[in-house]
KOLBA-215874 format. One record per residue (C-alpha): x, y, z; residue in three letters; residue number from 1. Coordinates in nm, 2 decimals, decimal comma. Layout:
# KOLBA-215874
<<X Y Z> "ala" NUM>
...
END
This chain:
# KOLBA-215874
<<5,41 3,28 -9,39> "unk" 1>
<<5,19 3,31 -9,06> "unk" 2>
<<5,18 3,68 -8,93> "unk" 3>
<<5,33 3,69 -8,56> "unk" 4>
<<5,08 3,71 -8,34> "unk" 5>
<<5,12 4,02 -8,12> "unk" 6>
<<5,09 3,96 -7,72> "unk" 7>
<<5,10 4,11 -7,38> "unk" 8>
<<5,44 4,17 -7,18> "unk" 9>
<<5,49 3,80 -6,93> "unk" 10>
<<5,37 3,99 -6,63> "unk" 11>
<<5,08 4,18 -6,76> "unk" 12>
<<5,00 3,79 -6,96> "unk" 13>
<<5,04 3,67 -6,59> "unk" 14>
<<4,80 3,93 -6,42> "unk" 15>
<<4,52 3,89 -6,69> "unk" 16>
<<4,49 3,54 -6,68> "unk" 17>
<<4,48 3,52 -6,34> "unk" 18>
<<4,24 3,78 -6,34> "unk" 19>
<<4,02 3,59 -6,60> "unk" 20>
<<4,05 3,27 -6,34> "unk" 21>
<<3,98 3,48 -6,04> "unk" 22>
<<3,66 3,65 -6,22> "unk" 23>
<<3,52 3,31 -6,39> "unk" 24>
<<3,56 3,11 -6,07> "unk" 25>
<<3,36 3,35 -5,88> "unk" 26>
<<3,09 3,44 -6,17> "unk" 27>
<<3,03 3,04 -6,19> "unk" 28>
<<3,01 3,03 -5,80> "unk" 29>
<<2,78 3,33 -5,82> "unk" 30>
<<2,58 3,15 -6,04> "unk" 31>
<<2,52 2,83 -5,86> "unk" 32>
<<2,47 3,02 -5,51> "unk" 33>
<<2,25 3,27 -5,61> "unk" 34>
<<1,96 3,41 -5,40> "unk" 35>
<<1,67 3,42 -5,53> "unk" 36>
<<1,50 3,74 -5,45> "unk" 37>
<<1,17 3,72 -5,68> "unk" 38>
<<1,10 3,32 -5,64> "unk" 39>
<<0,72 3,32 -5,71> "unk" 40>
<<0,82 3,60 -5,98> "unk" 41>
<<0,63 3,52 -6,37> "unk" 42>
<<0,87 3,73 -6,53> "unk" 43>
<<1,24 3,72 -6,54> "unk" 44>
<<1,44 4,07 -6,42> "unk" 45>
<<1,80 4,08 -6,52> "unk" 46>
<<1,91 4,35 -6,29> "unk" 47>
<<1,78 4,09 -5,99> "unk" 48>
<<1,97 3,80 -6,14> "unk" 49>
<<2,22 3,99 -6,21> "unk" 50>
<<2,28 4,14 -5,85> "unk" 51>
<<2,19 3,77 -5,69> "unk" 52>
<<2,46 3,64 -5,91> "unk" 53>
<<2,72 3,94 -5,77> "unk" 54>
<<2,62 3,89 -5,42> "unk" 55>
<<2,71 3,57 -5,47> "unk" 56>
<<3,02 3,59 -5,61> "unk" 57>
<<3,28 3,54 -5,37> "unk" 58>
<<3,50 3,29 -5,14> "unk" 59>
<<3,22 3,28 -4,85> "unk" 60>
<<2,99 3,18 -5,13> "unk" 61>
<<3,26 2,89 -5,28> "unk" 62>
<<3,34 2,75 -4,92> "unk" 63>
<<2,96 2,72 -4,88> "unk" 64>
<<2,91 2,53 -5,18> "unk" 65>
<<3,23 2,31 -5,11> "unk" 66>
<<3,07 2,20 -4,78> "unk" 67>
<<2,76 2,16 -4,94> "unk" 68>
<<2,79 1,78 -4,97> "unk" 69>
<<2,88 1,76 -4,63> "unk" 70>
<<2,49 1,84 -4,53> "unk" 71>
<<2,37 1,54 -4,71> "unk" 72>
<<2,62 1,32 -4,57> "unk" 73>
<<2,51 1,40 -4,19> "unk" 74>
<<2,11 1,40 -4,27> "unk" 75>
<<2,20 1,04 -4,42> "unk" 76>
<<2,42 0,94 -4,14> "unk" 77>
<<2,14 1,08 -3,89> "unk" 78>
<<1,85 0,89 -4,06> "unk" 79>
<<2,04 0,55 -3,99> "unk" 80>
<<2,17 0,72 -3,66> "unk" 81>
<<1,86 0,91 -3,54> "unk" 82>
<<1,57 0,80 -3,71> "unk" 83>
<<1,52 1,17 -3,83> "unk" 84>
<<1,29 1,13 -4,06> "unk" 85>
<<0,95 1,09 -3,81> "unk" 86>
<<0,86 1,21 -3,43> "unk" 87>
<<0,84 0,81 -3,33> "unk" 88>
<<1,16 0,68 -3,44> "unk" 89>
<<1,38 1,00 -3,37> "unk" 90>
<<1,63 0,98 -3,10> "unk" 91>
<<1,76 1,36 -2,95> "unk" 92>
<<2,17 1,43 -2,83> "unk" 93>
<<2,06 1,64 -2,54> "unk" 94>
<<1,71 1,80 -2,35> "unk" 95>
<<1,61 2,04 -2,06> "unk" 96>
<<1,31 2,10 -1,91> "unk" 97>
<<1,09 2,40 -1,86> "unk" 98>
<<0,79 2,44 -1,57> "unk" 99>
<<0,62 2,76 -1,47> "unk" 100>
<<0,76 2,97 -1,73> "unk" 101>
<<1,16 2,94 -1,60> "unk" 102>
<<1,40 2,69 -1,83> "unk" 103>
<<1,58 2,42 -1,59> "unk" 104>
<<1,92 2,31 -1,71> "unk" 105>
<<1,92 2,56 -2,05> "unk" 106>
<<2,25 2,68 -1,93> "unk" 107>
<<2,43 2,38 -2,05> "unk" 108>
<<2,19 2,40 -2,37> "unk" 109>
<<2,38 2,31 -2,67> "unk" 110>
<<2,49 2,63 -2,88> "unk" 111>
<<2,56 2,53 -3,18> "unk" 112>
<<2,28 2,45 -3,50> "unk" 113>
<<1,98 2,19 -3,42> "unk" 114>
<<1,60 2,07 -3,41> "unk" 115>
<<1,42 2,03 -3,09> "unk" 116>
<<1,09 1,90 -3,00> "unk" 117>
<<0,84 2,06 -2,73> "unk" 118>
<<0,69 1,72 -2,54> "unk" 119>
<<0,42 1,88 -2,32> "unk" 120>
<<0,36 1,74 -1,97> "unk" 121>
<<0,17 1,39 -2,10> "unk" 122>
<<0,47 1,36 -2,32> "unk" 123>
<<0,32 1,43 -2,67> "unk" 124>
<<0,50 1,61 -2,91> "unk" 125>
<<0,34 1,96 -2,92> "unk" 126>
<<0,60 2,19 -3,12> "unk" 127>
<<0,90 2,14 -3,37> "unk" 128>
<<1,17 2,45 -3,43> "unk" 129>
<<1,53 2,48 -3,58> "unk" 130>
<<1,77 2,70 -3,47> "unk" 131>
<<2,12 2,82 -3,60> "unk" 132>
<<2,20 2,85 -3,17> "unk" 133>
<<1,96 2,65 -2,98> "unk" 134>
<<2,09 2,79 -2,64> "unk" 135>
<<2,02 3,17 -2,75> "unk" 136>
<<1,69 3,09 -2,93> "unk" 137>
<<1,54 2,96 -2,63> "unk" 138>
<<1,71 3,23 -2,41> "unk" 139>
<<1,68 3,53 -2,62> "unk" 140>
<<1,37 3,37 -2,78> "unk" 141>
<<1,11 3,17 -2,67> "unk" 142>
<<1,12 3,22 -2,26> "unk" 143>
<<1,21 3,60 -2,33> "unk" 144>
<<0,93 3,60 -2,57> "unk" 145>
<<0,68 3,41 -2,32> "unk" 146>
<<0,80 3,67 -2,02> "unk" 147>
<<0,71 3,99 -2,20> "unk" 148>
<<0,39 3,85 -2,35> "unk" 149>
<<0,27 3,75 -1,96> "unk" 150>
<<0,40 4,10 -1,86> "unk" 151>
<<0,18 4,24 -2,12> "unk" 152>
<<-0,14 4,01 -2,01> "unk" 153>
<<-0,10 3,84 -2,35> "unk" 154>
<<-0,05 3,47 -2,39> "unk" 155>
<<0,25 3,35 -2,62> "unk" 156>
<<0,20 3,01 -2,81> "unk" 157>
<<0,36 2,80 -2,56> "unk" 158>
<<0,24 2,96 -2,25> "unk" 159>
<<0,04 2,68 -2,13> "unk" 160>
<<0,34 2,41 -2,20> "unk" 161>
<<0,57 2,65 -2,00> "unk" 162>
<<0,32 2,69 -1,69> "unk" 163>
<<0,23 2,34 -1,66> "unk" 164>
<<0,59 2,20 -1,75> "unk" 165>
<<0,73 2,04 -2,08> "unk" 166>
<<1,00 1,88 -2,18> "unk" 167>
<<1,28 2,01 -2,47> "unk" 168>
<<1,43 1,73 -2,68> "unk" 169>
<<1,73 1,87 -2,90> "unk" 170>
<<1,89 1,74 -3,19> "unk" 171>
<<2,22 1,83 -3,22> "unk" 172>
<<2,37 1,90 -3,61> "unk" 173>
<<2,63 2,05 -3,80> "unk" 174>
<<2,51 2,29 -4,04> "unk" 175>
<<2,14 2,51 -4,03> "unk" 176>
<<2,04 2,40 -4,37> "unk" 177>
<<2,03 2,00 -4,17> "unk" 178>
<<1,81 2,12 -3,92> "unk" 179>
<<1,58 2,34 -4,16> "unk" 180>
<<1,52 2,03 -4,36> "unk" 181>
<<1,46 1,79 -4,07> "unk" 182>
<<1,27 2,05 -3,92> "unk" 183>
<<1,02 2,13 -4,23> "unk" 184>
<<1,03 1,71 -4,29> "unk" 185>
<<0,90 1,61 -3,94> "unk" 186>
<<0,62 1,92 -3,93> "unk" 187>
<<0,52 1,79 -4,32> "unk" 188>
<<0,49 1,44 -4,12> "unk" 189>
<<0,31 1,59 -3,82> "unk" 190>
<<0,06 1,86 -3,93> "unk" 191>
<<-0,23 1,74 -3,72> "unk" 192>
<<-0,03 1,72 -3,40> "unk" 193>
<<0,17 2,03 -3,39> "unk" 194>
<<0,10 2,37 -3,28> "unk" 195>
<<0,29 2,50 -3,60> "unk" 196>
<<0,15 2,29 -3,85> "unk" 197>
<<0,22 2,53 -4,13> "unk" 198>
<<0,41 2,30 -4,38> "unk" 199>
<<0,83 2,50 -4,46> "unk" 200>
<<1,03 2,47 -4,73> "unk" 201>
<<0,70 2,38 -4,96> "unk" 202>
<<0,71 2,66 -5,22> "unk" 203>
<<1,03 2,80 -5,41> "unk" 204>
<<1,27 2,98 -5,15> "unk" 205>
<<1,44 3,28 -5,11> "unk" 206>
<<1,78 3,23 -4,93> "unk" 207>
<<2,05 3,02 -5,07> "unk" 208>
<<2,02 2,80 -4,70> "unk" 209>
<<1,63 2,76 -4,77> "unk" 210>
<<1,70 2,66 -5,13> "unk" 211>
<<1,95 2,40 -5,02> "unk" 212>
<<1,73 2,26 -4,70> "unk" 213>
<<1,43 2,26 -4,93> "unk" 214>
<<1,61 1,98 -5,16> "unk" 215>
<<1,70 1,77 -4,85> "unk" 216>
<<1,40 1,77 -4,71> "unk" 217>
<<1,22 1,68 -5,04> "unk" 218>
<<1,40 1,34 -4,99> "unk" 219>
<<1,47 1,28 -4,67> "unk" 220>
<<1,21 0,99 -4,63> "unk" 221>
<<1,36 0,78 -4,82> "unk" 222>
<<1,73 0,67 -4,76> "unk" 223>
<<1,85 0,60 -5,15> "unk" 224>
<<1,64 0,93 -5,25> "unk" 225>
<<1,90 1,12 -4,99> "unk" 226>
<<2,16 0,87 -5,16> "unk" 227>
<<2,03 1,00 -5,51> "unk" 228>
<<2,05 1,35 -5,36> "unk" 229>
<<2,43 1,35 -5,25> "unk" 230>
<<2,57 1,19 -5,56> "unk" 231>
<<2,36 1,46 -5,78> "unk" 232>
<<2,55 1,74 -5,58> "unk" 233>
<<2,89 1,56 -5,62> "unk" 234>
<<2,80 1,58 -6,04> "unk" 235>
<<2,71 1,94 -6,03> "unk" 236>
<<3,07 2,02 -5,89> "unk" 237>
<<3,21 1,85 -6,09> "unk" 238>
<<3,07 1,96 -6,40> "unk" 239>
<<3,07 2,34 -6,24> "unk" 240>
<<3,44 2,30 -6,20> "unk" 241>
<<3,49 2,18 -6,60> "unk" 242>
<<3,28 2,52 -6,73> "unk" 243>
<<3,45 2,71 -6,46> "unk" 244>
<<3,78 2,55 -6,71> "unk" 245>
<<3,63 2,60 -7,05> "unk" 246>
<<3,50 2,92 -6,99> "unk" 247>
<<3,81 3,10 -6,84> "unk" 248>
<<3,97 2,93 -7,11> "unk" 249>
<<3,78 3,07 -7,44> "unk" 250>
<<3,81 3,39 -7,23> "unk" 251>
<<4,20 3,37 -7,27> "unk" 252>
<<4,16 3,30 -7,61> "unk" 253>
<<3,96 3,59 -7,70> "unk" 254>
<<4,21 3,81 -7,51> "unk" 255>
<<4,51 3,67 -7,72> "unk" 256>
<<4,28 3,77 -8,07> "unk" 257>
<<4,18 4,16 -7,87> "unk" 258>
<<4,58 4,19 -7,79> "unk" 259>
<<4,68 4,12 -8,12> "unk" 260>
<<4,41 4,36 -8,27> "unk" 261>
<<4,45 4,66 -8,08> "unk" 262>
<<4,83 4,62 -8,12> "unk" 263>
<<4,85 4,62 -8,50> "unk" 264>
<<4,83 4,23 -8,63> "unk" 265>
<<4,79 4,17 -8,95> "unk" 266>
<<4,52 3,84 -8,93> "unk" 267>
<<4,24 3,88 -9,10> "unk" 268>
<<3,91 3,88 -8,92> "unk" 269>
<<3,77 3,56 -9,09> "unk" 270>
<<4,10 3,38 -8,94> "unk" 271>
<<4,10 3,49 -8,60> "unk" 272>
<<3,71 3,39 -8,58> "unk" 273>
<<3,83 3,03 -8,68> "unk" 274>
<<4,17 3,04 -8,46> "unk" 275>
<<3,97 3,14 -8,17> "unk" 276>
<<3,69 2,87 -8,24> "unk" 277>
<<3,96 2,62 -8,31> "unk" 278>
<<4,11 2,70 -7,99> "unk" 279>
<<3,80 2,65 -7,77> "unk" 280>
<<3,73 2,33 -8,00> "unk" 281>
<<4,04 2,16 -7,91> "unk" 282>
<<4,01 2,28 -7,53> "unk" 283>
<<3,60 2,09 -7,56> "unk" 284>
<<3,81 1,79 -7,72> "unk" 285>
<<4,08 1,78 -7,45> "unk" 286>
<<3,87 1,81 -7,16> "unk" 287>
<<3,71 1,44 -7,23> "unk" 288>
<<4,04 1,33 -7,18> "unk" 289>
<<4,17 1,58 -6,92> "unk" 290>
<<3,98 1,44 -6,57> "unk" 291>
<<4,22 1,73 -6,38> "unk" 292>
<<3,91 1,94 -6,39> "unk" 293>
<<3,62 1,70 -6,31> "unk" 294>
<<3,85 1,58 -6,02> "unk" 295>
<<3,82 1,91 -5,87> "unk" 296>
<<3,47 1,91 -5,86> "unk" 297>
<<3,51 1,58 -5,67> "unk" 298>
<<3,74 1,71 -5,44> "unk" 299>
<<3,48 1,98 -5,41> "unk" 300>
<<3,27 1,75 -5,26> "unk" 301>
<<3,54 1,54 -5,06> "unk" 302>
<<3,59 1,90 -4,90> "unk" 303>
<<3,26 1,89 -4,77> "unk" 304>
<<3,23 1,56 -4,67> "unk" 305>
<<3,56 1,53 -4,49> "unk" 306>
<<3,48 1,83 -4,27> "unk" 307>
<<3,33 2,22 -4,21> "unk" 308>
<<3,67 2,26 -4,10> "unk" 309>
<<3,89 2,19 -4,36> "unk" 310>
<<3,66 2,39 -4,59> "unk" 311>
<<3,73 2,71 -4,45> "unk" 312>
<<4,05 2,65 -4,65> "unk" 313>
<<3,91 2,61 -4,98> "unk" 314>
<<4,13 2,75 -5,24> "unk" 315>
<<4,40 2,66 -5,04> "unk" 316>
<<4,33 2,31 -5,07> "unk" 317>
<<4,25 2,31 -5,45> "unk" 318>
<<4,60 2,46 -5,45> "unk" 319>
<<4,74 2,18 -5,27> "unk" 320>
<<4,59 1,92 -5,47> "unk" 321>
<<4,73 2,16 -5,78> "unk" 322>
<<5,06 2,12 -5,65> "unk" 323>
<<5,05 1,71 -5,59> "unk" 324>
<<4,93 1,70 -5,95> "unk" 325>
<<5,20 1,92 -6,10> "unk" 326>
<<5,46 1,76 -5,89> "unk" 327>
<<5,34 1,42 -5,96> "unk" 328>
<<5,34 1,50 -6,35> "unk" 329>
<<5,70 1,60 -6,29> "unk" 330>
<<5,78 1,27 -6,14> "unk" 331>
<<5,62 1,03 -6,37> "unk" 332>
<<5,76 1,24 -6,69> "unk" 333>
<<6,12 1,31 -6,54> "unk" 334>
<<6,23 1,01 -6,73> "unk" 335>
<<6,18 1,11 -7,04> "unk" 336>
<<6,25 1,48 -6,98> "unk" 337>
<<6,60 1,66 -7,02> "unk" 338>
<<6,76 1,78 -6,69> "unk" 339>
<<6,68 2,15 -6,85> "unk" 340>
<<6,28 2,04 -6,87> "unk" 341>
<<6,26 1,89 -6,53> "unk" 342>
<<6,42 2,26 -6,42> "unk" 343>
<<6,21 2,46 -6,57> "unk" 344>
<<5,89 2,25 -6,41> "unk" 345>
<<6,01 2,26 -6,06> "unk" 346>
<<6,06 2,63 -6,06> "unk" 347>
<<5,74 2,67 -6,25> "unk" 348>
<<5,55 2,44 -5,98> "unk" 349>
<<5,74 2,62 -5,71> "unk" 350>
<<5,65 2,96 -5,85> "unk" 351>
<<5,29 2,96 -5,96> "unk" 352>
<<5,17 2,73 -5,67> "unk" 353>
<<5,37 2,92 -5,39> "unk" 354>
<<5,23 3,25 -5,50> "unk" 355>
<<4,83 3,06 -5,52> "unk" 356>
<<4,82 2,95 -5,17> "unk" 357>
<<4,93 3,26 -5,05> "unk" 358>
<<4,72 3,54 -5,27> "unk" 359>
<<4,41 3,25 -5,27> "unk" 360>
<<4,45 3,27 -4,91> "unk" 361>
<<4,43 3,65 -4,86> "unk" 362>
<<4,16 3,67 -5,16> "unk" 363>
<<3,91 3,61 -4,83> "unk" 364>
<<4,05 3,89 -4,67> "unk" 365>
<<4,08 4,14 -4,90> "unk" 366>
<<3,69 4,08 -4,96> "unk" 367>
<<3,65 4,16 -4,62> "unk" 368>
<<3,86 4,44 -4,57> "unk" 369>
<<3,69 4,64 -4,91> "unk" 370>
<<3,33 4,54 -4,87> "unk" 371>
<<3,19 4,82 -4,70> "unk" 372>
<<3,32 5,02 -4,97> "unk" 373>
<<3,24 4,81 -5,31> "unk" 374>
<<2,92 4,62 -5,21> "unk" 375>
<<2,79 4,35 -5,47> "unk" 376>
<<3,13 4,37 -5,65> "unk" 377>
<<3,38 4,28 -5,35> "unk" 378>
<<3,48 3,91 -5,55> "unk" 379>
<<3,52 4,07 -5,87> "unk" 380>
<<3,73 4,36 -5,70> "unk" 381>
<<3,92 4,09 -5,50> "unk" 382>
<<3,93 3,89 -5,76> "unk" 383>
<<4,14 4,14 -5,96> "unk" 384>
<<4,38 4,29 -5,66> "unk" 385>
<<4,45 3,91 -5,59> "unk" 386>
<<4,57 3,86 -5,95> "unk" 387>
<<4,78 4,18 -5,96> "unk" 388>
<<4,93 4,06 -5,65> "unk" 389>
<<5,00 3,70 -5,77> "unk" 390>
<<5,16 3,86 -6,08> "unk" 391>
<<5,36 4,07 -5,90> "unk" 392>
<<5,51 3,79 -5,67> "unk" 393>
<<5,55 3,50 -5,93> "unk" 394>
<<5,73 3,74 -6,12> "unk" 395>
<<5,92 3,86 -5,84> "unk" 396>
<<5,97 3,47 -5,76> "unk" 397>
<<6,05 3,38 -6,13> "unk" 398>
<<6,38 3,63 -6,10> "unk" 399>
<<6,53 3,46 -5,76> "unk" 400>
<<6,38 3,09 -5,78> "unk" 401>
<<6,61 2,94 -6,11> "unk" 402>
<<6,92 3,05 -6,01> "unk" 403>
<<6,82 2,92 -5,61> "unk" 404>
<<6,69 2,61 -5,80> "unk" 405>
<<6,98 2,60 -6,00> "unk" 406>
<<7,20 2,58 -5,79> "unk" 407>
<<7,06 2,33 -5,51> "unk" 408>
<<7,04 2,13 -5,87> "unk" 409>
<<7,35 2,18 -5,98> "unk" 410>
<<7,51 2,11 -5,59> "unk" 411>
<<7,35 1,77 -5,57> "unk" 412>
<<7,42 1,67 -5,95> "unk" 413>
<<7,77 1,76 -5,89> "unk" 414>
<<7,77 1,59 -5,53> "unk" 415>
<<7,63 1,28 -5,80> "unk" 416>
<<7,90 1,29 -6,00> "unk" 417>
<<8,14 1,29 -5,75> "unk" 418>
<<7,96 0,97 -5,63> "unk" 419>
<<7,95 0,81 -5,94> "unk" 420>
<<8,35 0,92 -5,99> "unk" 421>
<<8,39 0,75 -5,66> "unk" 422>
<<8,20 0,46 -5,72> "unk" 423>
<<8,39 0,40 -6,05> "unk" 424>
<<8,69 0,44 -5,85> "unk" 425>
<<8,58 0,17 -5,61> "unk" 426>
<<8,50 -0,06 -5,92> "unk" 427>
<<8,85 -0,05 -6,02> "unk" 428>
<<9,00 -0,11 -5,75> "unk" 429>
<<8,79 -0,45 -5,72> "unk" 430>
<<8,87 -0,51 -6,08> "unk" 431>
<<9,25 -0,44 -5,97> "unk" 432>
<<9,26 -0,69 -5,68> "unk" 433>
<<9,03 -0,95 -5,89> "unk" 434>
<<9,32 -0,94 -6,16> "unk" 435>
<<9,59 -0,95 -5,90> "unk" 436>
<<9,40 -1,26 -5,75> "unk" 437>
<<9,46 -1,44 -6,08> "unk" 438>
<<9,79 -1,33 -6,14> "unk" 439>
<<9,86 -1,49 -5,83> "unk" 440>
<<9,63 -1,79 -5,89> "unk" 441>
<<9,83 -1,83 -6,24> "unk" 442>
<<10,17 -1,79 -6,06> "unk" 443>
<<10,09 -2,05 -5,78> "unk" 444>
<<10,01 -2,30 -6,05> "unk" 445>
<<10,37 -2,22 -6,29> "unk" 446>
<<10,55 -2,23 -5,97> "unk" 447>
<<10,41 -2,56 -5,89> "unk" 448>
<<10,44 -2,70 -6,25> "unk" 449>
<<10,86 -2,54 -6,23> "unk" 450>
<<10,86 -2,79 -5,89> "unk" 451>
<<10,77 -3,13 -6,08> "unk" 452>
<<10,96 -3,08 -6,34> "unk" 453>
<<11,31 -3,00 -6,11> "unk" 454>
<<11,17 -3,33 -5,94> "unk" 455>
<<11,12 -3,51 -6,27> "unk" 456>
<<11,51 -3,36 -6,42> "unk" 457>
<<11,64 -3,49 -6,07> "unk" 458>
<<11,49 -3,82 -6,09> "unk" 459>
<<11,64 -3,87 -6,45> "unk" 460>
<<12,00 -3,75 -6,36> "unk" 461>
<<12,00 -4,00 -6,04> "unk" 462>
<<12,08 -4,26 -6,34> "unk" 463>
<<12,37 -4,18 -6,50> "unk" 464>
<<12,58 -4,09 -6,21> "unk" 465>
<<12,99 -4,24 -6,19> "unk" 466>
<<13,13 -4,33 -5,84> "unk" 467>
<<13,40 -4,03 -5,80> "unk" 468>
<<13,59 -4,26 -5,71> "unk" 469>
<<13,64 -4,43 -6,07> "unk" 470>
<<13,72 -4,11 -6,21> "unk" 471>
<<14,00 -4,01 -5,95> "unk" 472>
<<14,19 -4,36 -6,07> "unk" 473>
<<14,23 -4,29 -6,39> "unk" 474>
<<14,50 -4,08 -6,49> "unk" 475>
<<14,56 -3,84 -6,77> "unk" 476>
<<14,87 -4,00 -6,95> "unk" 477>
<<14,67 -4,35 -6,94> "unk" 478>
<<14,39 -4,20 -7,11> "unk" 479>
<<14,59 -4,06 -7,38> "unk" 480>
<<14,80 -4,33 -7,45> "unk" 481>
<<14,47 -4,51 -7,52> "unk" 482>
<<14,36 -4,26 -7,72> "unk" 483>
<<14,67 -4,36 -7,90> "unk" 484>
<<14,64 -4,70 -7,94> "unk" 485>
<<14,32 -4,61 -8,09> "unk" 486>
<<14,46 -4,40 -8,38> "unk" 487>
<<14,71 -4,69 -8,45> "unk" 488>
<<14,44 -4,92 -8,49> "unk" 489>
END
């Protein structure tokens, strides 16, 4: 017989796990968005992976990988679009002009993220810059820059377009890692008519944005490299979101083998090495035909793609897309559940994804709120005070929710049975007047059938009828004097 395996009270079960998810999802997302800090380094230093990892690992960082995909989609659109990918075939959203060192229409500048293009006064292209606010980068930057430099009796780089009078191109874009990598791809295709010819993005970056322009703009002169580029990211996410699975997974399972340990189970060593590896085996084996996990990744991606917008909502909307598939499992396998099964899945779906969307949702703002206070290891920190709160409400949520459930069940099942009972009803009645209607059909025919044969009995009487008259002539003594005569014969 199988010693019992020992295990954690529901809600401290419920807090762990959660926990374990919380931690793992971050750690992976720390992972993929690291900095990197030492990226001409010969050596590696744990402590600076290690603290690019943390800094990494938390919702900002997820939401930026999420819309990720989205930054490919727009430097393809734009190549068809814009002809991004050289000086002659580019076409700009907006422009302004400057002409003795004063801007003309920069007040309607766009301020958002973008590349512009200095075109001096014979209209050749003289200087290419990104910015993540065009309209303060020229304001704050460049003529600011160019004012205190003349002030000074120095000359800034542009001085000479600025006196005699240039023109500003701007492309407009959605994200600053677009317009670093359009901006490094048209100076790489430009050098020898630039000002700043010094080539970006060509050596291993820093910054997670460099890191990510630097692999757009590696292929952005070549439409199915950029293709090749877009579908490569929608594969990492989706094979970052099955480890981000397997590994919180084994991570349970070695919980359930400490639990047991520390509180007294009998199991030998060997055996819990080959439950656990089982465990992990099966989860390996399952995954191949499991795509829940892969199609988050996707929707990863789809995140991105659909819009910067809808990504701000991350987790919320893996949550949704957790709840469609939970309630769609529900509906496909109600018919060959029990009523007591489907139960027990509505209130779990109602439960676990009510209290997601809300403590996924505030995980952002608790990282905010204790930042200042915990530094590299706000997601972790968040990470756990989000699962302690989602414990706390499911469980909370698991005590009201059945008998809430139950009862909203149990109201329209009854209000089902008294339809059915009704219905039934109904049906006999129909099967009472259809039964009448041939008791009637039946009597109609034997009341016609009594009707020919009175006619038939009448017509067969009609023939031996006596005139009355015959019979009133004879009297009675005649008729027994004959009888008489007939006894003497």
């Amino acid at each position: 017989m199988k010693a019992k395996v020992q295990s954690l009270s529901p809600l401290a079960n419920k807090i762990v796990d959660k926990s374990i998810d919380n931690i793992t999802r971050k750690l992976v997302v720390g992972v993929r968005n690291r900095k990197n800090l030492r990226p001409d380094a010969k050596s590696l230093d744990v402590k600076s992976e290690l603290t690019d990892i943390l800094n990494a690992s938390n919702t900002s960082s997820a939401i930026d990988i999420a819309g990720r995909t989205s930054d490919w989609k727009e430097v393809i659109t734009k190549s068809f679009s814009h002809g991004v990918s050289s000086l002659s075939t580019i076409t700009f959203d907006s422009e302004f002009t400057v002409s003795g060192g004063v801007a003309s229409g920069l007040e309607s500048a766009h301020d958002g993220p973008g590349v512009y293009v200095v075109y001096d006064k014979n209209g050749s292209p003289v200087y290419v810059g990104d910015a993540k606010d065009v309209k303060k980068r020229w304001t704050a930057g460049h003529i600011n820059e160019n004012r205190q430099k003349t002030q000074r009796g120095k000359q800034y780089k542009l001085s000479t377009e600025f006196d005699e009078g240039c023109t500003v191109r701007v492309l407009h874009t959605d994200s600053v890692e677009t317009a670093a990598a359009i901006e490094a791809n048209l100076i790489s295709n430009h050098k020898d008519e630039l000002i700043n010819s010094k080539e970006e993005l060509k050596n291993n970056q820093g910054t997670r944005s460099n890191i990510e322009a630097k692999k757009i703009k590696d292929r952005l002169n070549s439409a199915g490299s950029l293709v090749a580029g877009a579908t490569k990211e929608v594969g990492e996410q989706a094979v970052a979101s099955a480890v981000e699975a397997l590994v919180a997974s084994a991570i349970k399972h070695l919980k359930v083998e400490l639990v047991d340990l520390f509180k007294g189970g009998k199991t030998k060593i060997i055996d819990r090495v080959k439950r656990f590896l089982l465990a992990v085996f099966n989860d390996i084996k399952n995954l191949k035909s499991n795509l829940k996990q892969m199609l988050k990744g996707v929707l990863d991606a789809i995140i991105g793609l659909v819009s910067q917008t809808l990504s701000q909502v991350y987790n919320l909307a893996r949550n949704i897309f957790d709840l469609a598939a939970n309630a769609y499992s529900i509906y496909k396998g109600k018919g060959s559940m029990s009523t007591e099964q489907v139960l027990n899945r509505i209130i779990e779906t109602i439960v676990i994804s009510s209290s997601l969307v809300l403590w996924d949702s505030l995980d952002v703002i608790i990282e905010g709120l204790i930042f200042p206070y915990v530094g590299p290891f706000t997601g972790i920190i968040a990470g756990i005070i989000s699962a302690i709160g989602f414990g706390m409400t499911s469980h909370m949520l698991s005590k009201i929710v059945p008998s809430l459930v139950q009862f909203i069940l149990g109201f329209g099942m009854s209000h089902q049975m008294a339809f059915e009972e009704r219905r039934a009803s109904y049906l006999l009645l129909v099967d009472g007047y259809n039964l009448n209607e041939e008791l009637y059909a039946s009597a109609g025919k034997l009341l016609q059938s009594e009707f020919r044969l009175m006619e038939k009995m009448n017509t067969m009487t009609a023939s031996f009828k006596v005139p009355v008259n015959e019979f009133n002539s004879i009297e009675k003594r005649d008729f027994l004097s004959q009888l008489k005569g007939f006894d003497n014969e």
